[in-house]
N, C-alpha and C positions, 0 to 999 in steps of 0.2 A: 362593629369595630370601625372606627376611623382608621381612613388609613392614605387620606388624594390631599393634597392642599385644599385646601377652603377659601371661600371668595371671605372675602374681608369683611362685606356685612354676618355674613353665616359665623365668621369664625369668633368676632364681637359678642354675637348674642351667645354660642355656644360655651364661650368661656365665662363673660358673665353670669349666666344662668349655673353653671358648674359652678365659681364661686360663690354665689348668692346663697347654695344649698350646702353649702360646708356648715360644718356643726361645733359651735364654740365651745363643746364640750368635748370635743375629739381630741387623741395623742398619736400625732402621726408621726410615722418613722419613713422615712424615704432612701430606697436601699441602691448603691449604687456598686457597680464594679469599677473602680476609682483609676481613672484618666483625667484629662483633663476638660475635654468634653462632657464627660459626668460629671464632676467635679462640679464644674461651670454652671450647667443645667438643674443639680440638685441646689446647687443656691439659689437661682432664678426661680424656681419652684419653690421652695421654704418661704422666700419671699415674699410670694402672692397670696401664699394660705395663711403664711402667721399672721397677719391680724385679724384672722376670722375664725381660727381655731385655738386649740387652749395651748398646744405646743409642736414643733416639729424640728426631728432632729435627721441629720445625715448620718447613715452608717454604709460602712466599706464592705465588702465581702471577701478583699483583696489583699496583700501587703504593697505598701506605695515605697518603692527603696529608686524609684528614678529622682536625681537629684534636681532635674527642672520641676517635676510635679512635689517635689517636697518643698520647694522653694515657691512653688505655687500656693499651698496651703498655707505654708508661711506668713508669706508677703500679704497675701489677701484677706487670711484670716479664718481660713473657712474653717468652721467647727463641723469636723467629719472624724470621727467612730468607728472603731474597729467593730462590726457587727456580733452582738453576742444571742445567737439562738434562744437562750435559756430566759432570756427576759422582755421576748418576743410578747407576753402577756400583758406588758404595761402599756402596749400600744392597741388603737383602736382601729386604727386605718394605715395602710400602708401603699404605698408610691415607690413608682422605679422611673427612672429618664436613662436613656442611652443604653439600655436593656431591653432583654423579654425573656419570659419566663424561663423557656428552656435555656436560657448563656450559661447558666452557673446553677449548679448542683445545690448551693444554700438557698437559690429562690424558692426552692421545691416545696409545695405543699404550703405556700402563703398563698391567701387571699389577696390579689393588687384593687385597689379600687379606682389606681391612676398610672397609666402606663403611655410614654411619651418616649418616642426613640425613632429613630433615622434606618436602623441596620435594615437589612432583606426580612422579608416574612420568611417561616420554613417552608421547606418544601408544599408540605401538603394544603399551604395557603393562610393556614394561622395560628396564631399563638396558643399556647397547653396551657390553658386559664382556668383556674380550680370554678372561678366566680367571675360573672360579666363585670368589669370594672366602669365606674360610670362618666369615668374620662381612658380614652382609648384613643391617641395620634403618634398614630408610625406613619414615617415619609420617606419610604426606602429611595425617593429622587433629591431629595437634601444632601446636605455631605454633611451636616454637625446638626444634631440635636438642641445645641447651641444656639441654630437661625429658627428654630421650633419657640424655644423660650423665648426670644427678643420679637419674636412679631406676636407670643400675647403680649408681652411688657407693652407692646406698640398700640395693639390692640385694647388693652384695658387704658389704655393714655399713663401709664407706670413709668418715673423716669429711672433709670438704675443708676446705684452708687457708683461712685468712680472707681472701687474696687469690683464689682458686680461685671461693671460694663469693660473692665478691663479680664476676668474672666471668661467672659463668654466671648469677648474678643477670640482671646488663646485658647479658647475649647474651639471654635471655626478654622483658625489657621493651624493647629494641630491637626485636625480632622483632614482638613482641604492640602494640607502641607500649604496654606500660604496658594490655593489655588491652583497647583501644578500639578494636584494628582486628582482633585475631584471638585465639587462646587457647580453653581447655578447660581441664575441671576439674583434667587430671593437671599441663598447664603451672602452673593456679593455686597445686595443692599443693609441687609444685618451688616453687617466687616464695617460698612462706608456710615449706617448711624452706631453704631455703639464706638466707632473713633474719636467722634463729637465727645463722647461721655468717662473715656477710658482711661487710665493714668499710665501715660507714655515710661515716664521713670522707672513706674514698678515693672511694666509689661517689656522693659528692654533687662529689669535684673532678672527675671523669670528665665528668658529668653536664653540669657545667656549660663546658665546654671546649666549645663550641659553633660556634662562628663562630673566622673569622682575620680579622683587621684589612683585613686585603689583599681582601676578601670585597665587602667594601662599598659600593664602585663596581658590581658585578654585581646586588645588591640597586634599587642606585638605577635602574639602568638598566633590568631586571624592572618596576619602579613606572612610569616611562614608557612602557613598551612595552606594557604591559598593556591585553588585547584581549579582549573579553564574546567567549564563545563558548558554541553550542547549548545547552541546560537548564544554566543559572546554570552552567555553567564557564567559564573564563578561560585564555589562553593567552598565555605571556609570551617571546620570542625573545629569546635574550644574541646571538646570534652567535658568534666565535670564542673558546672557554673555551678552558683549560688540560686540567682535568679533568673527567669527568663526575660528579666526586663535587662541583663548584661548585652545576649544576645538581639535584642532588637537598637541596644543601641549599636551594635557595632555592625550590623545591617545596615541599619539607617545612612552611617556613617559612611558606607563602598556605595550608596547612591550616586555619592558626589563625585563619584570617579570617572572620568569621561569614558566612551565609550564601551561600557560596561552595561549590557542591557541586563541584565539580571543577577540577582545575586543571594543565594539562601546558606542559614548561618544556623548550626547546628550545635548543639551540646546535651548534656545530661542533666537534669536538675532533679534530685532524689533518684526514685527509678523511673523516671520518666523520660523519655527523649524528645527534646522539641526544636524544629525547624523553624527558624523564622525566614520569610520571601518578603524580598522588595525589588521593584521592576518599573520600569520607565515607560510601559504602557502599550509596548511594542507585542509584549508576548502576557496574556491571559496566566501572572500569577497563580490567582485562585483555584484557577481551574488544571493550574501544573502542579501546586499541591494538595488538591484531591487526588488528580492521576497516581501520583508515586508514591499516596498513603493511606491511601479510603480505606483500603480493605485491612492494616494494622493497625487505625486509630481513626482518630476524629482531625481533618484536613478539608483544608475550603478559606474563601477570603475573597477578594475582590481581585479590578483587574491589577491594580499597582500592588498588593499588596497581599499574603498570606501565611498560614502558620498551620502548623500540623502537629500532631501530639499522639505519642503509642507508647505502652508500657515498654520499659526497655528488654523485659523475657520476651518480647516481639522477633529483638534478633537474633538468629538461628546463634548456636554455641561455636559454631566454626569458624565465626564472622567477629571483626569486630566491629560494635554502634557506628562509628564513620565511614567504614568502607560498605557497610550496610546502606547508607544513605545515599549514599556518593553513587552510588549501584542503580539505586531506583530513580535518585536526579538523571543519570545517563541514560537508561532504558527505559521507562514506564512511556505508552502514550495515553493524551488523551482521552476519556468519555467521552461520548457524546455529549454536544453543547446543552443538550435537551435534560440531561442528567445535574441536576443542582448541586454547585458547589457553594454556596453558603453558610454551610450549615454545622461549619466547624470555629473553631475560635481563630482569629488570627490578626489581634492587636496584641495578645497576651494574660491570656487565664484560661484555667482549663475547661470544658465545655462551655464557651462565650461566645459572647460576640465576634464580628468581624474584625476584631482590634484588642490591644492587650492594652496593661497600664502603660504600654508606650505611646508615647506621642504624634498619633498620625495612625489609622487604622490599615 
Protein backbone atom coordinates (compact mmCIF):
# COMPACT_ATOMS: atom_id res chain seq x y z
CA UNK A 1 0.00 0.00 0.00
CA UNK A 2 1.04 3.42 -0.88
CA UNK A 3 0.62 5.51 1.50
CA UNK A 4 4.07 8.78 1.92
CA UNK A 5 4.14 11.32 -0.98
CA UNK A 6 6.44 10.23 -3.76
CA UNK A 7 9.36 11.92 -5.28
CA UNK A 8 8.11 13.23 -8.71
CA UNK A 9 10.32 10.93 -10.77
CA UNK A 10 8.89 7.74 -8.66
CA UNK A 11 5.42 9.07 -8.90
CA UNK A 12 5.81 9.62 -13.02
CA UNK A 13 6.81 6.12 -13.65
CA UNK A 14 4.28 4.81 -10.98
CA UNK A 15 1.44 6.27 -12.71
CA UNK A 16 2.38 5.75 -16.13
CA UNK A 17 3.10 2.25 -15.80
CA UNK A 18 -0.57 2.06 -13.82
CA UNK A 19 -2.03 3.59 -16.86
CA UNK A 20 -0.11 1.80 -19.50
CA UNK A 21 -1.65 -1.52 -17.96
CA UNK A 22 -5.49 -0.57 -17.92
CA UNK A 23 -7.27 -2.74 -20.21
CA UNK A 24 -9.39 -1.29 -23.15
CA UNK A 25 -11.86 -3.83 -22.53
CA UNK A 26 -12.63 -2.89 -18.91
CA UNK A 27 -16.00 -1.18 -17.33
CA UNK A 28 -15.04 0.73 -14.52
CA UNK A 29 -17.18 2.21 -12.01
CA UNK A 30 -15.66 4.59 -9.55
CA UNK A 31 -17.54 4.87 -6.25
CA UNK A 32 -17.58 7.69 -4.27
CA UNK A 33 -19.29 9.24 -1.00
CA UNK A 34 -20.20 12.60 -2.80
CA UNK A 35 -18.63 15.89 -1.46
CA UNK A 36 -16.99 17.93 -3.21
CA UNK A 37 -13.63 16.79 -2.83
CA UNK A 38 -14.90 13.46 -4.26
CA UNK A 39 -16.88 14.84 -6.57
CA UNK A 40 -13.79 16.59 -7.89
CA UNK A 41 -11.27 13.61 -7.53
CA UNK A 42 -13.72 10.96 -9.23
CA UNK A 43 -13.62 13.23 -12.32
CA UNK A 44 -9.98 13.80 -12.42
CA UNK A 45 -9.81 10.02 -12.26
CA UNK A 46 -12.48 9.11 -15.10
CA UNK A 47 -10.41 11.29 -16.85
CA UNK A 48 -7.05 9.71 -17.03
CA UNK A 49 -8.52 6.11 -17.45
CA UNK A 50 -11.30 6.85 -20.13
CA UNK A 51 -9.22 6.87 -22.96
CA UNK A 52 -7.58 3.71 -22.18
CA UNK A 53 -10.61 1.77 -20.98
CA UNK A 54 -13.88 0.90 -22.60
CA UNK A 55 -15.95 3.11 -19.99
CA UNK A 56 -16.04 4.72 -16.64
CA UNK A 57 -18.84 5.97 -14.65
CA UNK A 58 -19.12 7.87 -11.25
CA UNK A 59 -21.52 6.61 -8.70
CA UNK A 60 -22.68 8.03 -5.14
CA UNK A 61 -23.34 6.06 -2.21
CA UNK A 62 -24.83 9.03 -0.70
CA UNK A 63 -27.81 11.60 -1.17
CA UNK A 64 -26.24 15.18 -2.24
CA UNK A 65 -29.35 17.58 -0.88
CA UNK A 66 -26.29 20.51 0.00
CA UNK A 67 -27.33 23.30 -2.37
CA UNK A 68 -23.50 24.37 -3.08
CA UNK A 69 -22.51 20.65 -4.11
CA UNK A 70 -25.83 20.36 -6.12
CA UNK A 71 -24.88 23.56 -7.83
CA UNK A 72 -21.52 21.97 -8.21
CA UNK A 73 -22.71 18.94 -10.22
CA UNK A 74 -24.74 21.36 -11.97
CA UNK A 75 -22.49 23.95 -13.27
CA UNK A 76 -19.71 21.48 -13.89
CA UNK A 77 -21.43 18.88 -15.24
CA UNK A 78 -20.35 16.02 -13.54
CA UNK A 79 -22.15 12.83 -14.52
CA UNK A 80 -22.46 11.16 -11.09
CA UNK A 81 -25.03 8.25 -10.15
CA UNK A 82 -26.91 7.16 -7.49
CA UNK A 83 -25.14 3.81 -6.79
CA UNK A 84 -27.14 0.73 -7.50
CA UNK A 85 -25.77 -2.58 -5.84
CA UNK A 86 -27.84 -4.88 -8.15
CA UNK A 87 -25.99 -4.08 -11.29
CA UNK A 88 -22.57 -4.08 -9.73
CA UNK A 89 -22.09 -7.09 -12.36
CA UNK A 90 -21.75 -4.89 -15.60
CA UNK A 91 -18.71 -3.57 -14.11
CA UNK A 92 -15.18 -5.03 -14.29
CA UNK A 93 -13.10 -2.83 -12.18
CA UNK A 94 -13.89 -0.70 -9.64
CA UNK A 95 -12.13 2.71 -7.94
CA UNK A 96 -12.84 4.86 -4.99
CA UNK A 97 -10.91 8.49 -4.39
CA UNK A 98 -11.59 10.28 -1.11
CA UNK A 99 -12.64 6.94 0.60
CA UNK A 100 -11.48 3.61 2.04
CA UNK A 101 -13.05 0.71 2.52
CA UNK A 102 -14.34 0.61 5.87
CA UNK A 103 -16.19 4.76 5.38
CA UNK A 104 -19.46 3.24 4.20
CA UNK A 105 -21.32 0.08 4.63
CA UNK A 106 -22.07 -0.01 0.58
CA UNK A 107 -18.22 -0.49 0.06
CA UNK A 108 -18.37 -3.76 1.69
CA UNK A 109 -17.57 -6.86 -0.02
CA UNK A 110 -16.09 -5.00 -3.38
CA UNK A 111 -12.97 -5.71 -4.88
CA UNK A 112 -11.17 -1.80 -5.38
CA UNK A 113 -8.46 -2.17 -7.73
CA UNK A 114 -7.81 1.66 -7.19
CA UNK A 115 -8.02 3.40 -4.14
CA UNK A 116 -6.74 7.20 -3.72
CA UNK A 117 -7.81 9.26 -0.60
CA UNK A 118 -6.19 11.73 1.92
CA UNK A 119 -8.33 10.62 5.30
CA UNK A 120 -6.15 8.81 8.39
CA UNK A 121 -5.51 5.09 8.02
CA UNK A 122 -7.59 3.03 10.76
CA UNK A 123 -6.47 2.27 13.72
CA UNK A 124 -4.77 -0.95 13.18
CA UNK A 125 -2.72 0.65 10.31
CA UNK A 126 -4.60 -0.34 7.16
CA UNK A 127 -7.34 -0.47 5.10
CA UNK A 128 -10.15 -4.05 5.20
CA UNK A 129 -9.14 -4.76 1.42
CA UNK A 130 -11.19 -7.87 0.06
CA UNK A 131 -8.10 -7.82 -2.79
CA UNK A 132 -4.69 -5.94 -3.03
CA UNK A 133 -5.67 -3.12 -5.33
CA UNK A 134 -2.90 -2.25 -7.97
CA UNK A 135 -3.10 1.44 -7.47
CA UNK A 136 -3.06 2.24 -3.55
CA UNK A 137 -2.33 6.37 -2.49
CA UNK A 138 -3.55 7.49 0.79
CA UNK A 139 -1.74 10.71 2.18
CA UNK A 140 -3.34 11.23 5.37
CA UNK A 141 -0.56 14.66 5.44
CA UNK A 142 -2.66 16.20 2.39
CA UNK A 143 -5.88 18.01 3.20
CA UNK A 144 -7.93 17.17 -0.33
CA UNK A 145 -7.67 14.21 -2.30
CA UNK A 146 -8.10 16.79 -4.83
CA UNK A 147 -3.96 17.92 -4.52
CA UNK A 148 -3.51 13.82 -5.10
CA UNK A 149 -5.25 14.08 -8.54
CA UNK A 150 -3.82 17.43 -9.82
CA UNK A 151 -0.10 16.38 -9.23
CA UNK A 152 -0.84 13.09 -11.48
CA UNK A 153 -2.63 15.58 -13.99
CA UNK A 154 0.96 17.30 -13.46
CA UNK A 155 2.73 14.49 -13.51
CA UNK A 156 1.42 12.58 -16.61
CA UNK A 157 1.88 16.45 -18.50
CA UNK A 158 -2.66 16.26 -18.46
CA UNK A 159 -3.89 19.77 -18.71
CA UNK A 160 -7.48 19.82 -17.13
CA UNK A 161 -10.77 21.41 -18.55
CA UNK A 162 -11.78 24.57 -17.15
CA UNK A 163 -14.49 22.81 -15.69
CA UNK A 164 -12.29 19.94 -14.15
CA UNK A 165 -9.74 22.40 -12.89
CA UNK A 166 -12.43 24.50 -11.44
CA UNK A 167 -13.58 21.39 -9.41
CA UNK A 168 -10.71 20.32 -7.92
CA UNK A 169 -10.15 23.80 -7.22
CA UNK A 170 -13.45 23.59 -4.78
CA UNK A 171 -12.76 20.08 -3.73
CA UNK A 172 -9.08 21.70 -1.99
CA UNK A 173 -10.67 24.89 -0.60
CA UNK A 174 -13.63 22.88 0.70
CA UNK A 175 -11.38 20.34 2.22
CA UNK A 176 -8.73 23.12 3.50
CA UNK A 177 -11.76 25.52 4.14
CA UNK A 178 -9.77 27.87 1.85
CA UNK A 179 -6.58 27.04 4.06
CA UNK A 180 -7.69 28.00 7.68
CA UNK A 181 -8.39 24.66 8.91
CA UNK A 182 -5.80 22.24 7.15
CA UNK A 183 -3.48 22.28 4.08
CA UNK A 184 0.34 22.01 3.14
CA UNK A 185 2.51 23.27 0.81
CA UNK A 186 1.80 20.64 -2.02
CA UNK A 187 -2.19 21.37 -1.53
CA UNK A 188 -1.01 25.21 -1.67
CA UNK A 189 0.76 24.60 -5.00
CA UNK A 190 -2.28 22.47 -6.46
CA UNK A 191 -4.79 25.90 -5.37
CA UNK A 192 -1.96 28.28 -7.19
CA UNK A 193 -1.69 25.83 -10.69
CA UNK A 194 -5.13 24.64 -11.16
CA UNK A 195 -6.19 28.80 -10.73
CA UNK A 196 -4.17 29.21 -14.06
CA UNK A 197 -6.86 26.59 -15.45
CA UNK A 198 -10.14 27.08 -13.44
CA UNK A 199 -13.42 29.23 -14.45
CA UNK A 200 -13.66 32.02 -11.90
CA UNK A 201 -17.40 32.66 -13.08
CA UNK A 202 -18.54 29.22 -12.45
CA UNK A 203 -16.44 28.72 -9.12
CA UNK A 204 -17.79 32.16 -7.67
CA UNK A 205 -21.83 30.74 -8.52
CA UNK A 206 -20.89 27.45 -6.80
CA UNK A 207 -19.45 29.34 -4.07
CA UNK A 208 -22.16 31.22 -3.51
CA UNK A 209 -25.10 28.59 -3.60
CA UNK A 210 -24.97 28.21 0.02
CA UNK A 211 -28.05 28.01 1.90
CA UNK A 212 -31.86 26.76 0.63
CA UNK A 213 -34.65 29.13 1.54
CA UNK A 214 -36.28 26.10 3.33
CA UNK A 215 -32.91 26.20 5.71
CA UNK A 216 -34.12 29.09 7.68
CA UNK A 217 -36.45 27.98 10.07
CA UNK A 218 -33.49 25.54 11.39
CA UNK A 219 -31.25 28.60 11.57
CA UNK A 220 -33.83 30.28 13.71
CA UNK A 221 -34.41 27.60 15.77
CA UNK A 222 -30.21 26.91 16.38
CA UNK A 223 -30.48 30.89 17.59
CA UNK A 224 -32.94 29.90 20.36
CA UNK A 225 -31.75 26.85 21.41
CA UNK A 226 -28.38 27.97 21.69
CA UNK A 227 -26.57 26.71 25.06
CA UNK A 228 -22.90 28.04 26.47
CA UNK A 229 -21.01 24.96 26.85
CA UNK A 230 -17.44 24.01 28.63
CA UNK A 231 -14.39 26.40 27.29
CA UNK A 232 -16.39 29.08 25.00
CA UNK A 233 -18.29 26.35 23.11
CA UNK A 234 -21.84 26.25 22.44
CA UNK A 235 -24.21 23.60 21.74
CA UNK A 236 -27.30 23.96 19.58
CA UNK A 237 -30.13 20.95 19.36
CA UNK A 238 -32.69 21.23 16.02
CA UNK A 239 -34.37 18.06 16.82
CA UNK A 240 -35.87 16.13 14.00
CA UNK A 241 -33.96 17.25 10.57
CA UNK A 242 -34.34 15.68 7.21
CA UNK A 243 -30.71 15.44 6.60
CA UNK A 244 -27.50 15.59 8.30
CA UNK A 245 -26.21 17.80 5.73
CA UNK A 246 -28.92 20.62 7.47
CA UNK A 247 -26.91 20.16 10.57
CA UNK A 248 -23.45 20.79 9.22
CA UNK A 249 -24.44 23.63 7.60
CA UNK A 250 -25.66 25.44 10.36
CA UNK A 251 -22.39 24.28 12.25
CA UNK A 252 -20.53 25.56 9.73
CA UNK A 253 -22.33 28.70 9.76
CA UNK A 254 -21.54 29.67 14.28
CA UNK A 255 -17.85 29.12 12.93
CA UNK A 256 -18.07 32.60 11.96
CA UNK A 257 -19.01 33.93 15.09
CA UNK A 258 -16.30 35.64 16.94
CA UNK A 259 -15.19 34.34 19.87
CA UNK A 260 -16.90 31.09 19.91
CA UNK A 261 -14.21 28.31 20.04
CA UNK A 262 -16.38 25.40 19.53
CA UNK A 263 -19.54 24.59 18.51
CA UNK A 264 -21.52 21.06 18.10
CA UNK A 265 -24.96 20.94 16.46
CA UNK A 266 -27.30 18.17 17.18
CA UNK A 267 -30.60 16.56 15.71
CA UNK A 268 -32.39 13.47 14.78
CA UNK A 269 -32.42 12.23 11.31
CA UNK A 270 -34.63 8.88 11.21
CA UNK A 271 -33.71 6.97 14.38
CA UNK A 272 -30.42 8.13 14.42
CA UNK A 273 -28.78 10.94 16.38
CA UNK A 274 -26.09 12.96 14.94
CA UNK A 275 -23.66 15.68 16.23
CA UNK A 276 -21.97 17.45 14.01
CA UNK A 277 -18.30 19.59 15.84
CA UNK A 278 -16.62 22.57 14.32
CA UNK A 279 -13.83 24.31 16.13
CA UNK A 280 -11.12 26.83 15.64
CA UNK A 281 -8.22 24.58 16.39
CA UNK A 282 -7.88 25.70 19.84
CA UNK A 283 -9.45 22.40 21.43
CA UNK A 284 -9.04 18.79 19.62
CA UNK A 285 -12.63 18.47 18.11
CA UNK A 286 -12.15 14.83 17.07
CA UNK A 287 -10.92 13.63 19.94
CA UNK A 288 -14.06 15.64 22.18
CA UNK A 289 -16.37 13.70 19.97
CA UNK A 290 -15.00 10.35 20.42
CA UNK A 291 -14.89 11.24 24.42
CA UNK A 292 -18.78 11.99 24.69
CA UNK A 293 -19.73 9.14 22.34
CA UNK A 294 -17.43 6.19 21.54
CA UNK A 295 -19.00 3.99 23.74
CA UNK A 296 -22.91 4.69 22.13
CA UNK A 297 -21.88 4.96 18.41
CA UNK A 298 -19.31 5.61 16.07
CA UNK A 299 -17.51 9.46 16.89
CA UNK A 300 -13.99 10.74 15.74
CA UNK A 301 -12.84 13.46 13.20
CA UNK A 302 -10.13 15.69 13.12
CA UNK A 303 -8.73 18.60 15.16
CA UNK A 304 -11.17 21.40 13.44
CA UNK A 305 -13.63 19.27 12.79
CA UNK A 306 -16.07 16.00 13.98
CA UNK A 307 -19.28 14.15 13.87
CA UNK A 308 -20.75 11.31 15.99
CA UNK A 309 -23.58 8.98 15.29
CA UNK A 310 -25.68 6.42 17.78
CA UNK A 311 -29.02 4.88 17.36
CA UNK A 312 -31.47 7.06 19.11
CA UNK A 313 -32.73 3.81 21.65
CA UNK A 314 -28.99 4.83 22.84
CA UNK A 315 -30.90 7.28 25.07
CA UNK A 316 -32.03 6.22 28.32
CA UNK A 317 -36.22 6.58 28.23
CA UNK A 318 -35.96 9.18 31.16
CA UNK A 319 -34.02 11.51 29.13
CA UNK A 320 -34.61 13.35 26.25
CA UNK A 321 -32.05 13.07 22.88
CA UNK A 322 -30.91 16.86 23.67
CA UNK A 323 -30.40 16.92 27.09
CA UNK A 324 -28.81 13.47 26.51
CA UNK A 325 -26.22 15.13 24.50
CA UNK A 326 -25.75 18.41 26.13
CA UNK A 327 -25.02 15.94 29.30
CA UNK A 328 -22.15 14.23 27.68
CA UNK A 329 -20.69 17.67 25.80
CA UNK A 330 -20.62 18.90 29.59
CA UNK A 331 -19.10 15.91 31.27
CA UNK A 332 -17.30 13.29 29.31
CA UNK A 333 -13.28 13.56 29.32
CA UNK A 334 -10.91 12.89 27.15
CA UNK A 335 -9.06 9.30 26.18
CA UNK A 336 -5.92 9.12 25.96
CA UNK A 337 -4.19 10.91 23.01
CA UNK A 338 -2.82 7.38 22.20
CA UNK A 339 -6.33 6.04 21.74
CA UNK A 340 -7.59 6.85 17.85
CA UNK A 341 -10.09 9.08 17.12
CA UNK A 342 -10.59 8.70 13.44
CA UNK A 343 -12.25 6.29 12.93
CA UNK A 344 -15.71 7.52 12.84
CA UNK A 345 -17.55 9.59 10.18
CA UNK A 346 -17.51 13.27 10.46
CA UNK A 347 -17.92 15.19 7.27
CA UNK A 348 -21.44 13.42 7.14
CA UNK A 349 -22.47 9.72 6.30
CA UNK A 350 -22.70 7.13 8.29
CA UNK A 351 -19.75 4.72 8.98
CA UNK A 352 -17.28 7.34 6.73
CA UNK A 353 -14.86 9.20 6.46
CA UNK A 354 -13.64 12.18 8.25
CA UNK A 355 -16.17 14.34 6.53
CA UNK A 356 -19.73 14.27 5.41
CA UNK A 357 -21.33 15.51 2.13
CA UNK A 358 -20.69 18.87 3.60
CA UNK A 359 -18.21 21.10 2.60
CA UNK A 360 -15.12 21.04 4.50
CA UNK A 361 -14.30 17.69 6.45
Amino acid sequence: MTTAMLPNAELVAHMKEWRQNLDKDDRWCILINADPDALASAMALRRIILPRVHNADIARVNEVTRPDNLAMIRYLRIPVRAWQPEKAEQYTRFAMVDSQPHHHKAFQGIAFDCIIDHHPLPPNGGCFIPSAPSLCDIRPGLGATSTIMTRYFQALRMRPSPRLATALLYGIRTDTAAFERSGDEDDFRAYQWLSRHADNSLLRRIIRSEYLREWLPLFSRAFRNLTDCRSNGAFAWLNEVNSADLLVAVADFFTRVHDLKWIAVGGIVGKTVIVIFRGDGGRDIGRLADACFYDVGQAGGHRNLGRAEFPLEAVPADMRPGDFVLKRLETRKLRPQSTPNDTAPAQGQPAAKAKPESNGK
